[in-house]
CHARMM-style PDB file with segment names, atoms N, HN, CA, C and O in Angstrom:
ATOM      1  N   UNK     1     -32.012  10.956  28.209  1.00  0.00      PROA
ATOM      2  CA  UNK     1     -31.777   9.519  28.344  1.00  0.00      PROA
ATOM      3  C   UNK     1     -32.553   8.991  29.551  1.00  0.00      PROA
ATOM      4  O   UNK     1     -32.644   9.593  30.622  1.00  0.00      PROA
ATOM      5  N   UNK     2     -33.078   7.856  29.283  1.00  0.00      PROA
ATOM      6  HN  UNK     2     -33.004   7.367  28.413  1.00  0.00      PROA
ATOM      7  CA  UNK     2     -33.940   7.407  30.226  1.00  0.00      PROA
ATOM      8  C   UNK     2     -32.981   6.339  31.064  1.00  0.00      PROA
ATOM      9  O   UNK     2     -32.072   5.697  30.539  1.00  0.00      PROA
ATOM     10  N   UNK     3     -33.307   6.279  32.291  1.00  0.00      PROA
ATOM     11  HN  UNK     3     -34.045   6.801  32.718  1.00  0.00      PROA
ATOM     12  CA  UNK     3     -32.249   5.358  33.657  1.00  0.00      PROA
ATOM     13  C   UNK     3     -32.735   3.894  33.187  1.00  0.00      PROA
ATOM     14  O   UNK     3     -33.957   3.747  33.215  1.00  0.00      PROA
ATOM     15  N   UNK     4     -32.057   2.909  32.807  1.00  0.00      PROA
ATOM     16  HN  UNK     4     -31.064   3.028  32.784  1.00  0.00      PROA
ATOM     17  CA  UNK     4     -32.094   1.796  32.447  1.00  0.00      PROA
ATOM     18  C   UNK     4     -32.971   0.828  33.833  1.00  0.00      PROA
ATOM     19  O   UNK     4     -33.295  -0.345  33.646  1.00  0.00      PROA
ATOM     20  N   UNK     5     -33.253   1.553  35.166  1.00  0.00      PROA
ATOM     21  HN  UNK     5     -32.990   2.506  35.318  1.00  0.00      PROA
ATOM     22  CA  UNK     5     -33.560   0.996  36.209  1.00  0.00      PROA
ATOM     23  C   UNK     5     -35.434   1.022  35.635  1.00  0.00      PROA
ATOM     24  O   UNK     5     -36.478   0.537  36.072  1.00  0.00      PROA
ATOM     25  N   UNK     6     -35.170   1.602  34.831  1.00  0.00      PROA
ATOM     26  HN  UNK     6     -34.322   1.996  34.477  1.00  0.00      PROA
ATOM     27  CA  UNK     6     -37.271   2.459  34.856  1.00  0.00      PROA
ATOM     28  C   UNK     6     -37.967   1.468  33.766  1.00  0.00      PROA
ATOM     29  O   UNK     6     -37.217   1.173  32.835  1.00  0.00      PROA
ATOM     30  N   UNK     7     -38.975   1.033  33.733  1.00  0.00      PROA
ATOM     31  HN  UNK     7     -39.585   1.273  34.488  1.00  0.00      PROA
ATOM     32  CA  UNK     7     -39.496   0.073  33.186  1.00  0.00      PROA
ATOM     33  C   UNK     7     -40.992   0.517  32.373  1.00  0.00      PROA
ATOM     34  O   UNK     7     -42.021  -0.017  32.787  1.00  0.00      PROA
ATOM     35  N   UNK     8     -41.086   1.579  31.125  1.00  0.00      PROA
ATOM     36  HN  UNK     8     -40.250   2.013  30.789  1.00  0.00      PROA
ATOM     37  CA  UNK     8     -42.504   2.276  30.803  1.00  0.00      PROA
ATOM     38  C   UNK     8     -43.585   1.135  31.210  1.00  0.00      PROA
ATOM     39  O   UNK     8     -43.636  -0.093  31.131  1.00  0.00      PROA
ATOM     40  N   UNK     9     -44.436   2.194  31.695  1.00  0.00      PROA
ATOM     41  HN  UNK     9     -44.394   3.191  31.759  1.00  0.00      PROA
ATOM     42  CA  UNK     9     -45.612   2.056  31.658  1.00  0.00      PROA
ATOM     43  C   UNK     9     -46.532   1.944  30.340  1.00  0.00      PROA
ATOM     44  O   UNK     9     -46.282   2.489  29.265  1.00  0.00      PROA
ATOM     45  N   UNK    10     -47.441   1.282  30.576  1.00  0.00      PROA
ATOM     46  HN  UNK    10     -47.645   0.839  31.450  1.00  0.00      PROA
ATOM     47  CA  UNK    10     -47.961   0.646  29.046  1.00  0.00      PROA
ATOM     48  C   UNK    10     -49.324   1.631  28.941  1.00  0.00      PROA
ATOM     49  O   UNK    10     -50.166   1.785  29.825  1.00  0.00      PROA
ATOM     50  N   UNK    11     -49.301   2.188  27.748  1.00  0.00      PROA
ATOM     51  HN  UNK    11     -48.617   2.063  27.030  1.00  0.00      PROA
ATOM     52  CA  UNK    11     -50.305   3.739  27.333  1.00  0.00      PROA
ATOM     53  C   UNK    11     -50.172   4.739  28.403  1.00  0.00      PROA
ATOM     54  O   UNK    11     -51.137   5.395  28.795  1.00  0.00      PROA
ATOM     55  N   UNK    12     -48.856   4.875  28.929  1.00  0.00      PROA
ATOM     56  HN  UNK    12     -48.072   4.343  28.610  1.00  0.00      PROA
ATOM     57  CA  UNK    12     -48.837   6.218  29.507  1.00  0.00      PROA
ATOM     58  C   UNK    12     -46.873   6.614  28.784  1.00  0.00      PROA
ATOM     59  O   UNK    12     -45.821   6.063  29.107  1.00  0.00      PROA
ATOM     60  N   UNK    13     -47.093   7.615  27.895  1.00  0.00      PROA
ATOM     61  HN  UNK    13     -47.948   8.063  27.633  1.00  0.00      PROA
ATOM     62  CA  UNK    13     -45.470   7.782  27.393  1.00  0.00      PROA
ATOM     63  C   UNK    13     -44.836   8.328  28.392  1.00  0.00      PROA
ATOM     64  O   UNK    13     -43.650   8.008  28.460  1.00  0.00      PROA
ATOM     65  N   UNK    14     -45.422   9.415  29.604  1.00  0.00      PROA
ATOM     66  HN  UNK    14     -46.386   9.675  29.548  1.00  0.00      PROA
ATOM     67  CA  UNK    14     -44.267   9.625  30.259  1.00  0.00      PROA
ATOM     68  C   UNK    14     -44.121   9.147  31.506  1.00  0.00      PROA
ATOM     69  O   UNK    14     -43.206   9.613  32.185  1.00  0.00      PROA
ATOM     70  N   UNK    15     -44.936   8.184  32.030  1.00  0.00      PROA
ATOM     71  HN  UNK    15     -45.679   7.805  31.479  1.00  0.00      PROA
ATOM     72  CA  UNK    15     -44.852   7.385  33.151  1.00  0.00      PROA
ATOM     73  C   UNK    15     -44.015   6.202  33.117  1.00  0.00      PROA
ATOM     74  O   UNK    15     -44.500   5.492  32.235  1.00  0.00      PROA
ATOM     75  N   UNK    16     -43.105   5.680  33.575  1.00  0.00      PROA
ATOM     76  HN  UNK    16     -42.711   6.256  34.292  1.00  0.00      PROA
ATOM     77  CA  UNK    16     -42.373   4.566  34.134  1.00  0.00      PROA
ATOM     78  C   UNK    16     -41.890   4.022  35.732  1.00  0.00      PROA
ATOM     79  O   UNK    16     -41.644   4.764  36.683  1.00  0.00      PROA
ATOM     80  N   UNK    17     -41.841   2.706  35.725  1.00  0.00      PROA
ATOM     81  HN  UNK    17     -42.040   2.102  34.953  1.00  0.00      PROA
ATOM     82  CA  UNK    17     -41.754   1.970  37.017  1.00  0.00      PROA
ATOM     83  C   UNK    17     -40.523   1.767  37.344  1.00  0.00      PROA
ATOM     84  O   UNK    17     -39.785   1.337  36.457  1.00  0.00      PROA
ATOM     85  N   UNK    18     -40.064   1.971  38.446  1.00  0.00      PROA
ATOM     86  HN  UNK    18     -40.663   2.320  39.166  1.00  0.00      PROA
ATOM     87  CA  UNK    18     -38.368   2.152  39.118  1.00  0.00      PROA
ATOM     88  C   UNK    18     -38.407   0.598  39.333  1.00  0.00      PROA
ATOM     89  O   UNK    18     -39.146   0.026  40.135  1.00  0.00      PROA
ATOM     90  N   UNK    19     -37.633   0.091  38.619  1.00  0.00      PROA
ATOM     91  HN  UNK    19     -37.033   0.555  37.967  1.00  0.00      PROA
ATOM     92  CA  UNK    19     -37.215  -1.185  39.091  1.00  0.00      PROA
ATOM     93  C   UNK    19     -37.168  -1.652  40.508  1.00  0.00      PROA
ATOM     94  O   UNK    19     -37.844  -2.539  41.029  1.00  0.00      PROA
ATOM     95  N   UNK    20     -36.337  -0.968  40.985  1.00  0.00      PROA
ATOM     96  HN  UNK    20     -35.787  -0.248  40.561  1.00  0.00      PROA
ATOM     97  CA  UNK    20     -35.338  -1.139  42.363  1.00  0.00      PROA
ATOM     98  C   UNK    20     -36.717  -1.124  43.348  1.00  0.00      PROA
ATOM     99  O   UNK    20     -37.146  -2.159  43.858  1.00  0.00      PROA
ATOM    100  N   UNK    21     -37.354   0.211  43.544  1.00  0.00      PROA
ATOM    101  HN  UNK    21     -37.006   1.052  43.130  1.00  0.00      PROA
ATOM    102  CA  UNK    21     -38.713   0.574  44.298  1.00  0.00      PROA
ATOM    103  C   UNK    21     -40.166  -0.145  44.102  1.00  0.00      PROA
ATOM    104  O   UNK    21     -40.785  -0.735  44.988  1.00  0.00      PROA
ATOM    105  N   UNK    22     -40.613   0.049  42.618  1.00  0.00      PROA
ATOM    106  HN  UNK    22     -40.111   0.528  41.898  1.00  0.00      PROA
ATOM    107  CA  UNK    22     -41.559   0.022  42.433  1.00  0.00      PROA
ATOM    108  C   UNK    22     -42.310   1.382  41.765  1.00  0.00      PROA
ATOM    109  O   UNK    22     -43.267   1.473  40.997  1.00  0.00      PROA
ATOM    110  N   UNK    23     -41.726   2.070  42.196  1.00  0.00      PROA
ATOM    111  HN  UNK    23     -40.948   1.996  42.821  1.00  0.00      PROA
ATOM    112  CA  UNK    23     -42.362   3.711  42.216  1.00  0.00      PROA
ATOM    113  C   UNK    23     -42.724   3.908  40.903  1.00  0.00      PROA
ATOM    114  O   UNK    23     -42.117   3.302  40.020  1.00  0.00      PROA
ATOM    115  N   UNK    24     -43.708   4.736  40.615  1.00  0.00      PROA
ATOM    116  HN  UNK    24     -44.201   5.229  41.331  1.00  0.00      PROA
ATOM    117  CA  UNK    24     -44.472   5.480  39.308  1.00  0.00      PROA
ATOM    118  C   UNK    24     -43.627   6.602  39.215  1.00  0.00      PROA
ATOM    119  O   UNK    24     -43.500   7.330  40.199  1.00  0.00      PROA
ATOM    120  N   UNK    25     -42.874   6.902  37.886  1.00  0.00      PROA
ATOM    121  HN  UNK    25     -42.977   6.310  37.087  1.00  0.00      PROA
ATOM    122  CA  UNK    25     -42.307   8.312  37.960  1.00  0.00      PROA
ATOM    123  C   UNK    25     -42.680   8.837  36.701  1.00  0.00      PROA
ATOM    124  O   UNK    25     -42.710   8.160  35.673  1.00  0.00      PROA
ATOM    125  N   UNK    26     -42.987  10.128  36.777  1.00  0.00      PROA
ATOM    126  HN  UNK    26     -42.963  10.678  37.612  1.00  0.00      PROA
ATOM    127  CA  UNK    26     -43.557  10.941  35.799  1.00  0.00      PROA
ATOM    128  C   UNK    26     -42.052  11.194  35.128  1.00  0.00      PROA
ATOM    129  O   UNK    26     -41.238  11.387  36.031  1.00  0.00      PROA
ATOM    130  N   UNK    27     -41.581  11.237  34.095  1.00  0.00      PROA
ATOM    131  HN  UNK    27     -42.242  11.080  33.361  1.00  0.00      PROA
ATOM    132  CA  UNK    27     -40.351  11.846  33.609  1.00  0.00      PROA
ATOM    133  C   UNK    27     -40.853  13.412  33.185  1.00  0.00      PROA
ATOM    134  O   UNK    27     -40.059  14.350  33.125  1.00  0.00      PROA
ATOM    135  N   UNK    28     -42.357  13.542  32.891  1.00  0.00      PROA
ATOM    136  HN  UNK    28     -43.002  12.780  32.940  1.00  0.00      PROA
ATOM    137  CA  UNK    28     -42.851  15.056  32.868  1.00  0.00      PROA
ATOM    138  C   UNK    28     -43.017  15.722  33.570  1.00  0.00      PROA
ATOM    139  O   UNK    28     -43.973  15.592  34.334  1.00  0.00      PROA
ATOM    140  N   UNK    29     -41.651  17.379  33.696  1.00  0.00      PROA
ATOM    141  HN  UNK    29     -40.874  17.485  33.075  1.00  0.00      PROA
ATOM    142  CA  UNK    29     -41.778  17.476  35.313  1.00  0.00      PROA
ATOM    143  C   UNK    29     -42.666  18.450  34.876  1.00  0.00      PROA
ATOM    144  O   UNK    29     -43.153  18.435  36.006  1.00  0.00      PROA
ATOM    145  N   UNK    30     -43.467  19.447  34.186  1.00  0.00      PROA
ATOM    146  HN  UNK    30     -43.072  19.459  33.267  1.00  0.00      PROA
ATOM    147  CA  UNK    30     -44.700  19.805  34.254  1.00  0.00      PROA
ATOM    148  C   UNK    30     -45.987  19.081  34.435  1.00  0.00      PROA
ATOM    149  O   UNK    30     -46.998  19.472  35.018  1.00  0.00      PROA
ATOM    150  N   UNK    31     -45.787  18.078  33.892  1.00  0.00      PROA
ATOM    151  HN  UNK    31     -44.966  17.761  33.418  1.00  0.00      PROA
ATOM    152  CA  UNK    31     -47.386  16.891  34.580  1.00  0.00      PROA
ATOM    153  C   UNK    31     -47.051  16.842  35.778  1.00  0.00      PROA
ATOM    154  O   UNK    31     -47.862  17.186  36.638  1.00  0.00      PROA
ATOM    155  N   UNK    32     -46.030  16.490  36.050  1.00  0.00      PROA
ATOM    156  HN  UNK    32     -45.371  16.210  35.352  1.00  0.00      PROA
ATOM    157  CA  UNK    32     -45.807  16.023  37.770  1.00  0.00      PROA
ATOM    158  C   UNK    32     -45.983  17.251  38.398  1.00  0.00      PROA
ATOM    159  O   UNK    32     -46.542  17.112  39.486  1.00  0.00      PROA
ATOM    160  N   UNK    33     -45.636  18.731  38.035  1.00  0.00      PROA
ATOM    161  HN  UNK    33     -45.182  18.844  37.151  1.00  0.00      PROA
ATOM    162  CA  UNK    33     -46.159  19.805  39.326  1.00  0.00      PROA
ATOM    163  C   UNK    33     -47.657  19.917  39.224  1.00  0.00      PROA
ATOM    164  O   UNK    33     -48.468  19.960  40.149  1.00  0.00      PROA
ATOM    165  N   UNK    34     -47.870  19.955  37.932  1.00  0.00      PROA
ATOM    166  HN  UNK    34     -47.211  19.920  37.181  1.00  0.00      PROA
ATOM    167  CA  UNK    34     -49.792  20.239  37.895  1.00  0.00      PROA
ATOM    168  C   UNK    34     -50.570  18.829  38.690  1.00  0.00      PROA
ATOM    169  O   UNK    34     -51.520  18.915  39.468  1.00  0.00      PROA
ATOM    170  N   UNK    35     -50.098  17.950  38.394  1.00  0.00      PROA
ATOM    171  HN  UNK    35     -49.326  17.880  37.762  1.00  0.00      PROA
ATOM    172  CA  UNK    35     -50.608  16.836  39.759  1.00  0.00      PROA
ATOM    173  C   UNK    35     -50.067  17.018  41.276  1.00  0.00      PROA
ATOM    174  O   UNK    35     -50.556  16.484  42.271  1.00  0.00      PROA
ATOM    175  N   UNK    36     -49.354  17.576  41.249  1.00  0.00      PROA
ATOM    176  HN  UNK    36     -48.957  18.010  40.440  1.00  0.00      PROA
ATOM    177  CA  UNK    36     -49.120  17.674  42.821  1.00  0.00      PROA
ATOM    178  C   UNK    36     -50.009  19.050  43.321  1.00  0.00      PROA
ATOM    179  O   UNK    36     -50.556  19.153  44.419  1.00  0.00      PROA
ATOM    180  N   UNK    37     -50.016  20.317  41.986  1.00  0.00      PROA
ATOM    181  HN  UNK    37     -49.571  20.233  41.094  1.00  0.00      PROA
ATOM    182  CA  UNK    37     -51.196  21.398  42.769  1.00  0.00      PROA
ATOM    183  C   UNK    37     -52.700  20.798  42.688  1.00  0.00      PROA
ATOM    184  O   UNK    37     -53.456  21.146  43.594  1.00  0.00      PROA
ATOM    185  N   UNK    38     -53.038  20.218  42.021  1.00  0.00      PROA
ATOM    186  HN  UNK    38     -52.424  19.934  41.284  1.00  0.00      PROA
ATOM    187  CA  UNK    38     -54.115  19.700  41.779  1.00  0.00      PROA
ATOM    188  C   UNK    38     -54.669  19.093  43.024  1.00  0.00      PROA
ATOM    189  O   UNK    38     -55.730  19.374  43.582  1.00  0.00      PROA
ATOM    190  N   UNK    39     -53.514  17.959  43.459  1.00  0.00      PROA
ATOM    191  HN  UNK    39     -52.653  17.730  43.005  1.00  0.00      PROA
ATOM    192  CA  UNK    39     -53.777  17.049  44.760  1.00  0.00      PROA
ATOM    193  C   UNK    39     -53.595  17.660  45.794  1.00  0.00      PROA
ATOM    194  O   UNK    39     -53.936  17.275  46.912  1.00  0.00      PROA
ATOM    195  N   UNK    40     -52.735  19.229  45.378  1.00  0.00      PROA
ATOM    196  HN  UNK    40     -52.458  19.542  44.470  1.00  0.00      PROA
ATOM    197  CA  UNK    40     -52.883  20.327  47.196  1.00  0.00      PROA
ATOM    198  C   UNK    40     -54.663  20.944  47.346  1.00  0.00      PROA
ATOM    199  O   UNK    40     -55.322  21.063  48.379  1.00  0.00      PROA
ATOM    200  N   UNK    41     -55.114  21.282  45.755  1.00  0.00      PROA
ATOM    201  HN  UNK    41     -54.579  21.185  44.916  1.00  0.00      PROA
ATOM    202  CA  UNK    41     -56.304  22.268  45.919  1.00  0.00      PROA
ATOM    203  C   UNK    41     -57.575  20.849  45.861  1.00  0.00      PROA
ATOM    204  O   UNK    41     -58.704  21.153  45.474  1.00  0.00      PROA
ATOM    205  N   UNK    42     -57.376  19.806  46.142  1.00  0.00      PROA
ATOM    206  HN  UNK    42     -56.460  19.560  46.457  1.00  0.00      PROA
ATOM    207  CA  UNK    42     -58.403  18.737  46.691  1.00  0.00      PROA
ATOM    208  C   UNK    42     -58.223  18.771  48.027  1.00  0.00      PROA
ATOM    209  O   UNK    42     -59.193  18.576  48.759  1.00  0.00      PROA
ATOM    210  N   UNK    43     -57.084  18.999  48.504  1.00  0.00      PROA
ATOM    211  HN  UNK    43     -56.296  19.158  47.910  1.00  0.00      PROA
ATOM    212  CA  UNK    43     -57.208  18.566  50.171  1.00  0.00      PROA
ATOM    213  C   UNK    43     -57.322  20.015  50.910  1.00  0.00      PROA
ATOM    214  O   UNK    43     -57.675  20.089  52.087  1.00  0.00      PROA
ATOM    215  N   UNK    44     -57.037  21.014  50.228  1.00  0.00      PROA
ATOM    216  HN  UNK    44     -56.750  20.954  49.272  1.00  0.00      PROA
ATOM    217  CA  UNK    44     -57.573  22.097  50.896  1.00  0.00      PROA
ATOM    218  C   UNK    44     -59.064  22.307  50.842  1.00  0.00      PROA
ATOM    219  O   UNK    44     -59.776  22.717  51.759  1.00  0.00      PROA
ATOM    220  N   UNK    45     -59.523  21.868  49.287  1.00  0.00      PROA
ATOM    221  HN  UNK    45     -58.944  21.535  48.543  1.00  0.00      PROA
ATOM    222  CA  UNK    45     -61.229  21.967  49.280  1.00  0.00      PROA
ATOM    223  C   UNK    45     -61.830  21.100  50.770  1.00  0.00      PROA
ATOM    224  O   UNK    45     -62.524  21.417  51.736  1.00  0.00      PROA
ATOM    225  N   UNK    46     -61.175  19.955  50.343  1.00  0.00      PROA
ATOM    226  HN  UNK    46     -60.612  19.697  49.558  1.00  0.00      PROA
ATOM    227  CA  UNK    46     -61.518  19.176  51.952  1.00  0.00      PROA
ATOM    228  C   UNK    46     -61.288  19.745  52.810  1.00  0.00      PROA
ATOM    229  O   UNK    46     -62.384  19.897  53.350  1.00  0.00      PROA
ATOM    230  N   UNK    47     -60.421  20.319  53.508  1.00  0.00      PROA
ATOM    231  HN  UNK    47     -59.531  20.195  53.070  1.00  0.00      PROA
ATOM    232  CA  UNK    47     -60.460  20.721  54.132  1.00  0.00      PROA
ATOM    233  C   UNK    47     -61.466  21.613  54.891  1.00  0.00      PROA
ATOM    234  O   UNK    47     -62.003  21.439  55.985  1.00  0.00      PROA
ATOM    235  N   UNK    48     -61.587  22.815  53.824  1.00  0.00      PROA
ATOM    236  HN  UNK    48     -61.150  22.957  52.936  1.00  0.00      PROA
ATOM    237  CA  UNK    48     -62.870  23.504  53.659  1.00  0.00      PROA
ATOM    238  C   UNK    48     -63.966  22.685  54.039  1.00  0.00      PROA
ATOM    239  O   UNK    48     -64.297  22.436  55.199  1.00  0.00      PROA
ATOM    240  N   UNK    49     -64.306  22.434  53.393  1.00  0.00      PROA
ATOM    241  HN  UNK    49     -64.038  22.637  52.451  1.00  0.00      PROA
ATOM    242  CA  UNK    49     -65.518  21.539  53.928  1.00  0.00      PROA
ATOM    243  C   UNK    49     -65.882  21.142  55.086  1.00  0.00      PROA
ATOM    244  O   UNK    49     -66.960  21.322  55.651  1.00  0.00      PROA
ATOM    245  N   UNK    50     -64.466  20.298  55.621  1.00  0.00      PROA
ATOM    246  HN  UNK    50     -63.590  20.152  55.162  1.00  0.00      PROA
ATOM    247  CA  UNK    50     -64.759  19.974  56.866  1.00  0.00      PROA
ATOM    248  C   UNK    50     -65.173  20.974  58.342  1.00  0.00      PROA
ATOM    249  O   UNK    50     -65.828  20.777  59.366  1.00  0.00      PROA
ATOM    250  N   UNK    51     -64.184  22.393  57.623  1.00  0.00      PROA
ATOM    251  HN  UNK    51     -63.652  22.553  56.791  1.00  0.00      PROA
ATOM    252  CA  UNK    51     -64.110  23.507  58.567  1.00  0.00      PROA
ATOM    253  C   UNK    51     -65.653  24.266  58.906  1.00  0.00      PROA
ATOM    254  O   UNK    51     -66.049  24.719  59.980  1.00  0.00      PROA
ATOM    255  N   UNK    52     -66.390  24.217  57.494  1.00  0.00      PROA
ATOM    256  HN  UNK    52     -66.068  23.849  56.621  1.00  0.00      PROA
ATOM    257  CA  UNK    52     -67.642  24.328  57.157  1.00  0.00      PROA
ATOM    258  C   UNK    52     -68.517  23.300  57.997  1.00  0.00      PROA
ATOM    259  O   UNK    52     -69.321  23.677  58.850  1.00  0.00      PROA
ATOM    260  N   UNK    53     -68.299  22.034  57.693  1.00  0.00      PROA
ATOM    261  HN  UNK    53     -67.647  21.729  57.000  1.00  0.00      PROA
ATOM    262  CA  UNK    53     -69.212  21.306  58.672  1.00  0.00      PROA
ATOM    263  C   UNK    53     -69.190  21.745  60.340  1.00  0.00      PROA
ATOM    264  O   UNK    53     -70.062  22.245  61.051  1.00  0.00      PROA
ATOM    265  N   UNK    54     -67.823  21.333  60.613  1.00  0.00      PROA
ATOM    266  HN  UNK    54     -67.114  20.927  60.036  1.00  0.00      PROA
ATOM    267  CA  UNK    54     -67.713  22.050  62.054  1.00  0.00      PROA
ATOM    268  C   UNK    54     -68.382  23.608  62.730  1.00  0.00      PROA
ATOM    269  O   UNK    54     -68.905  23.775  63.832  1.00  0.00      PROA
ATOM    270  N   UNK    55     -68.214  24.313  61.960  1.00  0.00      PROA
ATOM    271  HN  UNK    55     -67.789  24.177  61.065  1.00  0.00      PROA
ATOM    272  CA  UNK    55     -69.186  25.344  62.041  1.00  0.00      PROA
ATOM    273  C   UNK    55     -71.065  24.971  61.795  1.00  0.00      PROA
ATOM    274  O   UNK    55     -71.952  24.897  62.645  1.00  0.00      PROA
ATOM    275  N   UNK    56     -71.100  24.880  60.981  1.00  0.00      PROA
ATOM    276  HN  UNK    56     -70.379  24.940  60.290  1.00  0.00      PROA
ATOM    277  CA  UNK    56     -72.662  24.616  60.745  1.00  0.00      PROA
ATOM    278  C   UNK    56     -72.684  23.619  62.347  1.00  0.00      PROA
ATOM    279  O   UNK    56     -72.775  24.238  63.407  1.00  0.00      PROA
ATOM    280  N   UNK    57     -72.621  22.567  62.348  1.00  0.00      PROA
ATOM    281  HN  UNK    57     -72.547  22.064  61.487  1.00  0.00      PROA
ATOM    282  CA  UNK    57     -72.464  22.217  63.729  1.00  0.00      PROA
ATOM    283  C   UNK    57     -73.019  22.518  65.075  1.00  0.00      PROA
ATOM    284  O   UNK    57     -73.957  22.105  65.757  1.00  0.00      PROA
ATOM    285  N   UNK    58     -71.745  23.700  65.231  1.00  0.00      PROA
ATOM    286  HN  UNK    58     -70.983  24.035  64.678  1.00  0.00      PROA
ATOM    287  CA  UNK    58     -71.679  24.759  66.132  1.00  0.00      PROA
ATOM    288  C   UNK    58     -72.842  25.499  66.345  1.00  0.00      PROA
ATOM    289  O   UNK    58     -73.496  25.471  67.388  1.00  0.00      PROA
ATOM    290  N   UNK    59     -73.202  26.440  64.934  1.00  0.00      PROA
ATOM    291  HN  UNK    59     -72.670  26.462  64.087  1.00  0.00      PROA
ATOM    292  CA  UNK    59     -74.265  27.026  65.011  1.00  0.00      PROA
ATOM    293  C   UNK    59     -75.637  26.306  65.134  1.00  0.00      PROA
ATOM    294  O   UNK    59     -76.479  27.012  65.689  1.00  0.00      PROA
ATOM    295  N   UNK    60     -76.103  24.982  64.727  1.00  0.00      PROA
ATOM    296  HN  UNK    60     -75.419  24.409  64.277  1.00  0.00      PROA
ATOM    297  CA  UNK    60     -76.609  24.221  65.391  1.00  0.00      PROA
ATOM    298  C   UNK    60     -76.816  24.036  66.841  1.00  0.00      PROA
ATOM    299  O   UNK    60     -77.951  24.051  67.317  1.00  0.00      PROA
ATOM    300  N   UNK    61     -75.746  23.860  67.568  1.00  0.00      PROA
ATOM    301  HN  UNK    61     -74.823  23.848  67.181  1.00  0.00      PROA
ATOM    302  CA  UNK    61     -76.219  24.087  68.916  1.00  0.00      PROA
ATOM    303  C   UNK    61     -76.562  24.908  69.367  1.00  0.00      PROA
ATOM    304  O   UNK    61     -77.386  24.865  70.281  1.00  0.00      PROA
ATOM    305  N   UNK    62     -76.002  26.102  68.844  1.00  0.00      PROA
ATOM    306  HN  UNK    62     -75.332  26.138  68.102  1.00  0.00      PROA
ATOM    307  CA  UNK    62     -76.029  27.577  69.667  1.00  0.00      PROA
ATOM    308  C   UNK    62     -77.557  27.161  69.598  1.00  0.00      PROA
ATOM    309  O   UNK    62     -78.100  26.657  70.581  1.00  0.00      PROA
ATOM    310  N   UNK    63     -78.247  27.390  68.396  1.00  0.00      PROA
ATOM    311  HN  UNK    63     -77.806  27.800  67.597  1.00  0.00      PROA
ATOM    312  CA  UNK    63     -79.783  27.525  67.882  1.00  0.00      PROA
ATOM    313  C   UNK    63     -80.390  27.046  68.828  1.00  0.00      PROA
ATOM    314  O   UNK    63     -81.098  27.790  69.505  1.00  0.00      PROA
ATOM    315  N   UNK    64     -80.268  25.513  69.170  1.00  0.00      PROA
ATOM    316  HN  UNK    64     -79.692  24.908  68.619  1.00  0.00      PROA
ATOM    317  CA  UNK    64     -80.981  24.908  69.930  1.00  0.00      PROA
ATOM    318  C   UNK    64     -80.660  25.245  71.541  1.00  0.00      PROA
ATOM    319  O   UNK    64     -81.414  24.651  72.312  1.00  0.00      PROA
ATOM    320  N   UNK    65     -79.844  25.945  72.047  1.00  0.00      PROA
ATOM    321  HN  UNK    65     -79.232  26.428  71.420  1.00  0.00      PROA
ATOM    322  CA  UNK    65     -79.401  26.493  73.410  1.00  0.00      PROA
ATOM    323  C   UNK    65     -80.200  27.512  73.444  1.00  0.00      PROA
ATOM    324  O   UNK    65     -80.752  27.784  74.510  1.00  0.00      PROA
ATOM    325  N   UNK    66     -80.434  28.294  72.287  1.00  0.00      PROA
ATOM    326  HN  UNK    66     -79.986  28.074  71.421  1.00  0.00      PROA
ATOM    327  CA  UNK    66     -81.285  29.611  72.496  1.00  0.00      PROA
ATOM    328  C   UNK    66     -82.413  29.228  72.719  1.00  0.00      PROA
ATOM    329  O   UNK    66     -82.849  29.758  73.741  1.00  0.00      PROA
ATOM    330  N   UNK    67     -83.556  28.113  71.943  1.00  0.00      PROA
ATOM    331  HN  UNK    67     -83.201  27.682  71.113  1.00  0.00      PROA
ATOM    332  CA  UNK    67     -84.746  27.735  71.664  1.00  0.00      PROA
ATOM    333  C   UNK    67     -84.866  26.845  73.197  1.00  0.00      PROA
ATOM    334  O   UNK    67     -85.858  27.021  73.905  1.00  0.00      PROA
ATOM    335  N   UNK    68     -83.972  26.073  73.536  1.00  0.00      PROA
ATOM    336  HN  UNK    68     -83.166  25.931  72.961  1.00  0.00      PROA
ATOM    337  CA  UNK    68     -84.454  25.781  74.971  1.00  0.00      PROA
ATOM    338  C   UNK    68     -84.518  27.068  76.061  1.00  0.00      PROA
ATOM    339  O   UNK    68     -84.929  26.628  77.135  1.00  0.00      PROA
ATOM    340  N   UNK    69     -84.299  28.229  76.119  1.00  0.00      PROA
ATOM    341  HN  UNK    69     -83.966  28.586  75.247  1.00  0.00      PROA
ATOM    342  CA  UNK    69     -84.229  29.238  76.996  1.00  0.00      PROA
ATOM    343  C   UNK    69     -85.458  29.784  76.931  1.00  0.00      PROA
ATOM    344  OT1 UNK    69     -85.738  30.758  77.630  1.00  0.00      PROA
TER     345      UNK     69
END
């Protein structure tokens, strides 16, 4: 049974809008965990990345500390 507060979303069957909030709620709690790992292994890729830039960076200077010596 669906909470009389939730208002579907239009071409999405298991998405609806909380009256009271506003909020998007998945009533699919398997869609809803595979979007939440999904949105962990984007911000860890970012992450990555960034950890990667910071290094490359780094080794950048070293390079150029050696080449001025």
């Amino acid at each position: 049974m669906i909470d009389p507060n939730y208002i579907p979303v239009e071409d999405h069957p298991t998405l609806f809008r909380d009256r009271n909030t506003g909020a998007i709620i998945n009533i699919d709690k398997n869609k809803a965990i595979k979007a939440r790992k999904k949105r962990e292994e984007i911000l860890a890729e970012k992450q990555e990345v960034e950890s990667l830039k910071a290094e490359v960076a780094e080794i950048k200077d070293m390079l150029k500390q050696l080449l001025e010596r």
